[in-house]
TORFI-8566 format. One record per residue (C-alpha): z, x, y. Coordinates in steps of 0.001 Angstrom, whole numbers, padded with zeros to 6 digits, always signed. Layout:
ZXY ...
REM end
This chain:
-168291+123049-310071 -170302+121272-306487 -170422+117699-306245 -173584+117329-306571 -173302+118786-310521 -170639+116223-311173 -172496+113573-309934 -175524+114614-312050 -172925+114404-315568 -172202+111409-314396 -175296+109929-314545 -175865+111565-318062 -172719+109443-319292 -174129+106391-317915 -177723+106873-318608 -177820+109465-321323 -180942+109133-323881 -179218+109428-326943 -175622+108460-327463 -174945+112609-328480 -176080+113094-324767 -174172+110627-323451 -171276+111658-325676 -171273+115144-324563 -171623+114139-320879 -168332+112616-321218 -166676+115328-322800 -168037+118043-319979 -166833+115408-317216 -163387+115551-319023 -163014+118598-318520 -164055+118752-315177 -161977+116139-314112 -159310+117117-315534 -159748+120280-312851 -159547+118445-309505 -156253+117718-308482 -157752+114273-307025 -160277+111140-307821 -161302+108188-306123 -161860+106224-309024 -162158+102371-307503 -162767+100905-303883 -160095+097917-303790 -160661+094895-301631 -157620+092827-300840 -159158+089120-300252 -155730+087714-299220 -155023+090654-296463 -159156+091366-295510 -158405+095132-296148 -160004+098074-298496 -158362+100585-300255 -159120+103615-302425 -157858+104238-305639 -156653+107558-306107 -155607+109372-308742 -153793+112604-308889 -151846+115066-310566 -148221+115847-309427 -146167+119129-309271 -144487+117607-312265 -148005+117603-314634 -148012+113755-314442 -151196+111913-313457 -150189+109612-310964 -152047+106476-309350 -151852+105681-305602 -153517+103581-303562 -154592+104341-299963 -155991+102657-297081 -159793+103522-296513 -159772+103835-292549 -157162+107243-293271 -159808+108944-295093 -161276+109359-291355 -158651+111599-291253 -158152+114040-294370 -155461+115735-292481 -153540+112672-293076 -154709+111686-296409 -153007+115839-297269 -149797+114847-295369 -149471+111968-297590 -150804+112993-301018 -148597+116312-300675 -145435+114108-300158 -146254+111904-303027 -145893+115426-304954 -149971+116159-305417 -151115+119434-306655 -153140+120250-303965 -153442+123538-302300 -150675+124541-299927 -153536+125712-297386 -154319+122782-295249 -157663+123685-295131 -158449+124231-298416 -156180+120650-299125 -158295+119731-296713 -161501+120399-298888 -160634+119449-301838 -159650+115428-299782 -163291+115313-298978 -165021+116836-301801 -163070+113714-303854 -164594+111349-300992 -168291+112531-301634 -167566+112275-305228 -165911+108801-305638 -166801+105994-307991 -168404+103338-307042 -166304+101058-308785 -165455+098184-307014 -162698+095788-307381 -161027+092648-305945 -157605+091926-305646 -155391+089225-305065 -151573+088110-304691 -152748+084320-304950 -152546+083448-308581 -154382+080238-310066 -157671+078718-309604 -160378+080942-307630 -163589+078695-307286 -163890+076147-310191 -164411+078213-312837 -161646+080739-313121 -157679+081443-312666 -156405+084377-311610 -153166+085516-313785 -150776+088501-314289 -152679+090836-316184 -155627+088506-316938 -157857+086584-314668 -159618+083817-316818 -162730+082310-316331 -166404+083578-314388 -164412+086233-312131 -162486+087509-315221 -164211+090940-314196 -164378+090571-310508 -160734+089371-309288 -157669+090734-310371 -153943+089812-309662 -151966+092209-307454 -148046+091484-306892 -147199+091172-303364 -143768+092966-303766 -141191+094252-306501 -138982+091543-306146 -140794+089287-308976 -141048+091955-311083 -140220+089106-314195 -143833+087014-313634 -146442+087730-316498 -144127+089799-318464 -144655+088764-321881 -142645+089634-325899 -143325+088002-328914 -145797+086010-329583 -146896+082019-329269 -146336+081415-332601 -143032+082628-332446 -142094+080689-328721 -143985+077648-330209 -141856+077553-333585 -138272+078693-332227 -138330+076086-329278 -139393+073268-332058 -135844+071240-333184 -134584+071904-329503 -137382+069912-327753 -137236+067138-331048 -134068+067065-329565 -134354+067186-326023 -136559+064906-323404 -135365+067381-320914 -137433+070164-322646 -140419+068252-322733 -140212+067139-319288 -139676+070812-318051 -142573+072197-319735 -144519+069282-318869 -143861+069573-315385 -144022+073303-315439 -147378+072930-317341 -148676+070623-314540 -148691+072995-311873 -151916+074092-313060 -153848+070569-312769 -153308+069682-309245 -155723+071740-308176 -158389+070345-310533 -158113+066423-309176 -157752+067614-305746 -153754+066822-305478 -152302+068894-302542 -148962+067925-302819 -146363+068871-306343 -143009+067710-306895 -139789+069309-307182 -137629+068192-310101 -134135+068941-309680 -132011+068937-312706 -128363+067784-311731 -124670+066813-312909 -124442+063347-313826 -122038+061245-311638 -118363+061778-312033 -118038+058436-313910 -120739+059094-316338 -119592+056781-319072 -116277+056965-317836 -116047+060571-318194 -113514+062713-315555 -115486+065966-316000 -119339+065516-315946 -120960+068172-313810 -121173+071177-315625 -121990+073396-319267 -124869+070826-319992 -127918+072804-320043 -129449+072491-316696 -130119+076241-315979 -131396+076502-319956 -133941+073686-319452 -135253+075393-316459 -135186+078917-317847 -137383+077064-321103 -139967+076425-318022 -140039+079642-316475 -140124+081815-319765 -143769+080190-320284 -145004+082577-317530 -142320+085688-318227 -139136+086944-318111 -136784+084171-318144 -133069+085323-317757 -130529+083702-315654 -130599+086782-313266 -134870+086034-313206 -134370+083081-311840 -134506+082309-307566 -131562+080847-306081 -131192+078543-303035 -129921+081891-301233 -133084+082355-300163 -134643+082318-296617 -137635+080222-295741 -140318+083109-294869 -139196+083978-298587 -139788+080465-300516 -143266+080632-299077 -144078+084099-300107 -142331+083141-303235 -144545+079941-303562 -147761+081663-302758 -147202+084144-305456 -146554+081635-308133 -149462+079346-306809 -150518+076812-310215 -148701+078452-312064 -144946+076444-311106 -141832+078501-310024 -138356+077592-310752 -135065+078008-308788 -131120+077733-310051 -128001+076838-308355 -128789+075105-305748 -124682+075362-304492 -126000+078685-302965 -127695+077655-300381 -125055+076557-297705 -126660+074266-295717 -125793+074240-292315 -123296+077248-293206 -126199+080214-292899 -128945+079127-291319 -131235+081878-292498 -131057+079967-295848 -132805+077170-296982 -131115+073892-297425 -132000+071400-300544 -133373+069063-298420 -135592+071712-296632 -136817+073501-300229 -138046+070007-301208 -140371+069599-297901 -141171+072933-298311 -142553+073301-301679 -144245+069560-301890 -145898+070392-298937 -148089+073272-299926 -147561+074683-296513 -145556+077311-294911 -144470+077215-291209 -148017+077668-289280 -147515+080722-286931 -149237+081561-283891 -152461+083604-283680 -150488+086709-282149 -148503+086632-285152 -150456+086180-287723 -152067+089791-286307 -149367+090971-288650 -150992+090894-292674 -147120+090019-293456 -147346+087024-291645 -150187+085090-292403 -150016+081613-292778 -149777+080540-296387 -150834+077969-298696 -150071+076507-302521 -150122+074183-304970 -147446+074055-307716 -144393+071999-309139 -140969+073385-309352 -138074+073182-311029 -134139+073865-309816 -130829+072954-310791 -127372+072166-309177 -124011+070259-309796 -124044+067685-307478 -126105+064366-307905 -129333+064428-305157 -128508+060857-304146 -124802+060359-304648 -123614+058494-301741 -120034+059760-301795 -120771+063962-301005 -124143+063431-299595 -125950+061746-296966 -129102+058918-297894 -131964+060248-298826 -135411+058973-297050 -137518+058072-299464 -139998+060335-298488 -137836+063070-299685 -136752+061299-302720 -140145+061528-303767 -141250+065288-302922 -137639+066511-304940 -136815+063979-307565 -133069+064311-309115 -133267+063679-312824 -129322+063511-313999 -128307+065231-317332 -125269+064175-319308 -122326+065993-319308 -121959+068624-322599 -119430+067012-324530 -122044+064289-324764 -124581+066550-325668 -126055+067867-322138 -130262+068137-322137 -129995+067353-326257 -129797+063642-325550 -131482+063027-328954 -128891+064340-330986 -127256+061324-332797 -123550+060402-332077 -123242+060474-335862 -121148+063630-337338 -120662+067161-335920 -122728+066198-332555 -121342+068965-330201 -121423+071940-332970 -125125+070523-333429 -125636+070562-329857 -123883+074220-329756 -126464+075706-332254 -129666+074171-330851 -128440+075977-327311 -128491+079084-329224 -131496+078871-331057 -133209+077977-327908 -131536+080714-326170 -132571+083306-328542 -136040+081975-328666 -136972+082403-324825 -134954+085786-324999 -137983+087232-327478 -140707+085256-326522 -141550+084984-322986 -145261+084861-320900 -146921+083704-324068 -147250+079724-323310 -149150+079487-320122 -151987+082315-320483 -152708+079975-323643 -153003+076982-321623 -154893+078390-318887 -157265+079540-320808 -157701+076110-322116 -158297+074724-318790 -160918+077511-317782 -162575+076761-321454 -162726+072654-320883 -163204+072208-317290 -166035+069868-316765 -164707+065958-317048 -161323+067797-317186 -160581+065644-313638 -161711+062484-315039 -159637+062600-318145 -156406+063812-316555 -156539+061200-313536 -157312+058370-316482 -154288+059303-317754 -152195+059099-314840 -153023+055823-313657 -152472+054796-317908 -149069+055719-317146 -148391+053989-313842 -149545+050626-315506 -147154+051349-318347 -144486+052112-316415 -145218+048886-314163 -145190+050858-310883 -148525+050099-309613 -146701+047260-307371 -145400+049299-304318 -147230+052687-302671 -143959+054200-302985 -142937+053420-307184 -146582+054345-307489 -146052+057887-305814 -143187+058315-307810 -144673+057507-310973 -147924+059857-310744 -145903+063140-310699 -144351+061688-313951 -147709+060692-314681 -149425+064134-314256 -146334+065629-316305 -147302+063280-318887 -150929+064352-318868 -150194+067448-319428 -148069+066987-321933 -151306+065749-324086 -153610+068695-322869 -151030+071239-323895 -151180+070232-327529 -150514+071660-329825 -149080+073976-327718 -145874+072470-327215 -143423+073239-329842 -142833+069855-330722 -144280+066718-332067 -143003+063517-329957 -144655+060269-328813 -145562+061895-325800 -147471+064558-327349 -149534+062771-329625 -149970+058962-329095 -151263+058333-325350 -151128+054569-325861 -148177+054443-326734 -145862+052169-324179 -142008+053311-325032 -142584+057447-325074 -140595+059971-324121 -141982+061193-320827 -142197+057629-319160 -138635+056616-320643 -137888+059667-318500 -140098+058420-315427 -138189+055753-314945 -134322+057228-315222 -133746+058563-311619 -135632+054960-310308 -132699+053304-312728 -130228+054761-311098 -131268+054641-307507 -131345+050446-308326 -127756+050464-310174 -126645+052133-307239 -128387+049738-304868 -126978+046814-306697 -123638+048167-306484 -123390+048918-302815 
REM end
């Protein structure tokens, strides 16, 4: 059948006069189609690289139909287009010539689809987020998210349901501040954007110090990676194994960071990253910098020629984990403050003291109690994973107008509260709590539980800014002490 026939069905599906027209349009064009061995069916534009691709789609030796994408500048030459769809296994003829054909009939026949793609999720304009299989918002059907590689293969995965995440993850967080705060935090990636905050926080879960209530063994089994895998299963897969480590290069957090843009990433033992050791590696101290900033390394113009390494920009929060206290004096160096405030090291008890379940009462069987609310949550994030944040987002998109007023009322609520509105610096500190805290009341009732924090605002002793103020606590007793 010529081109010009197929584009004439075509224009009977679309613009049939009675749906029986349009109906049997279709069903001819099925048919048809199902007779070349190739289709463009979109044009692609890639906003982050400035680059256009065609869809195609093919059948392969195998009877499969397969989707590739190609640039557009190789269609200039078919030859090459052949060379390629023929090693991809395409059913096209094994005369060049003829393969050649049946390249550019597909060309003169393609769709005029055309789609946008990018690798930057979160806000796009001030109206819409972009997110793993769902962009929310004005551009829902304009923008799409692409993955810039196959190495976070575990973002926007999703099982279960909400209900299910909401409802299994309940007594744990009654139980736990830390599972509040990580959610919180995690959940807070996505408002920075909306009252114009460039920089996030990292919040780095750590052992307590080795005389933790005058225990010998304090650094370990207490829940630190669990509370961060809580965070990261609101946006997918959350195993251990899904997690980043601090055996990572820098070129890689920022790709890393870019990719996850509002929507928070989370990294896990920190011991990996051998500071001064490897060099390609990032250190603590650098991830901190590095992820607050919003920033990668800024590359010269030469470079940047090279799509795969253009500068990049973010905003989100993180979480990570490690053994070792952030600002213990006796295995690591002081702190400037400036970095005490870009990574902030919240310390969790040891386990035999109940680890991130700090709410479980001394009274009776505390570690087997402990022990089962470890499982449950365990179990929970292992069936129900991506469900949380989509949910929120879409929130956001829904209630955006005076959504910047509200959240930035809240904030500075919570640095009176918390009596840090007397130095720049305790006031820095206290907003990222603050904007945790915030969110914390937008998610509702999201979260799966029912605190202070979640549903009384005014209230002065809540959970979030009892948490605020614990790494500031400690920084003073250790002040006082030295």
């Amino acid at each position: 059948m010529t081109d010009t026939k197929v584009l004439k069905i075509k224009a009977l599906v679309a613009a049939g006069s009675t749906e029986g027209e349009r109906s049997a349009a279709q069903s001819a064009l099925n048919r048809v189609t199902r007779e070349v061995p190739l289709r463009i069916t979109a044009t692609v534009i890639n906003i982050d690289r400035d680059e256009t691709f065609y869809a195609v789609c093919f059948t392969d030796v195998e009877g499969r139909t397969r989707d590739v994408r190609l640039a557009r500048e190789l269609f200039l030459k078919p030859d090459l287009i052949v060379g390629e769809l023929i090693k991809l296994g395409a059913t096209l003829s094994d005369d060049r010539k003829i393969a050649r054909k049946q390249v550019q009939a597909a060309l003169r026949a393609k769709s005029q689809d055309v789609r946008k793609v990018t690798s930057r999720p979160g806000w796009h304009d001030e109206d819409s987020i972009v997110y793993p299989g769902k962009t929310f918002g004005a551009m829902q059907k304009i923008l799409s998210y692409e993955p810039m590689n196959d190495d976070d293969d575990a973002l926007g995965l999703t099982a279960g349901s909400l209900d299910d995440w909401r409802e299994g993850l309940r007594a744990p967080c009654e139980a736990s501040d830390y599972l509040i705060l990580t959610i919180s935090h995690k959940a807070a990636s996505a408002l920075l954007e909306i009252i114009g905050q460039q920089e996030g926080m990292l919040l780095h879960l750590h052992g307590a110090n080795a005389t933790w209530r005058g225990e010998d063994k304090a650094r370990s089994s207490s829940g630190k990676s669990l509370a961060t895998r809580v965070a990261a299963s609101m946006t997918g897969r959350c195993r251990k194994n899904d997690l980043l480590t601090f055996a990572i290069t820098e070129r890689a957090v920022e790709d890393h960071c870019y990719g996850h843009n509002s929507l928070g990433i989370e990294f896990d033992e920190e011991g990996r990253s051998f500071a001064g050791k490897r060099a390609t590696r990032v250190s603590a101290t650098q991830l901190g910098y590095i992820i607050a900033s919003g920033r990668g390394g800024v590359r010269s113009t030469k470079a940047t020629r090279d799509i795969n390494l253009k500068n990049r920009r973010w905003v989100l929060n993180a979480i990570s984990s490690g053994e070792l206290p952030l600002d213990d004096r006796s295995v690591r160096s002081a702190r400037a403050e400036g970095e005490q405030v870009r990574m902030i090291g919240l310390p969790v008890p040891p386990g035999r003291k109940g680890g991130i379940y700090n709410r479980v009462e001394d009274s009776g069987p505390k570690m087997a109690r402990c022990a089962a609310l470890a499982r449950q949550t365990e179990l929970t994030i292992a069936t129900n994973y991506g469900v949380a944040f989509p949910a929120f987002i879409e929130k956001l998109v829904s209630s955006r107008d005076g959504l910047a007023t509200r959240i930035i009322g809240m904030i500075e609520e919570f640095v009176r509260d918390v009596g840090a509105d007397g130095s720049p610096w305790e006031r820095r500190f206290a907003e990222k709590f603050g904007l945790a805290y915030s969110a914390a009341v937008l998610l509702k009732p999201l979260p799966p539980t029912r605190p202070a924090a979640m549903h009384a605002p005014t209230t002065r002793s809540n959970t979030l800014r009892k948490m605020a103020l614990l790494p500031k606590r400690s920084l003073r007793a250790r002040e006082n002490t030295e």
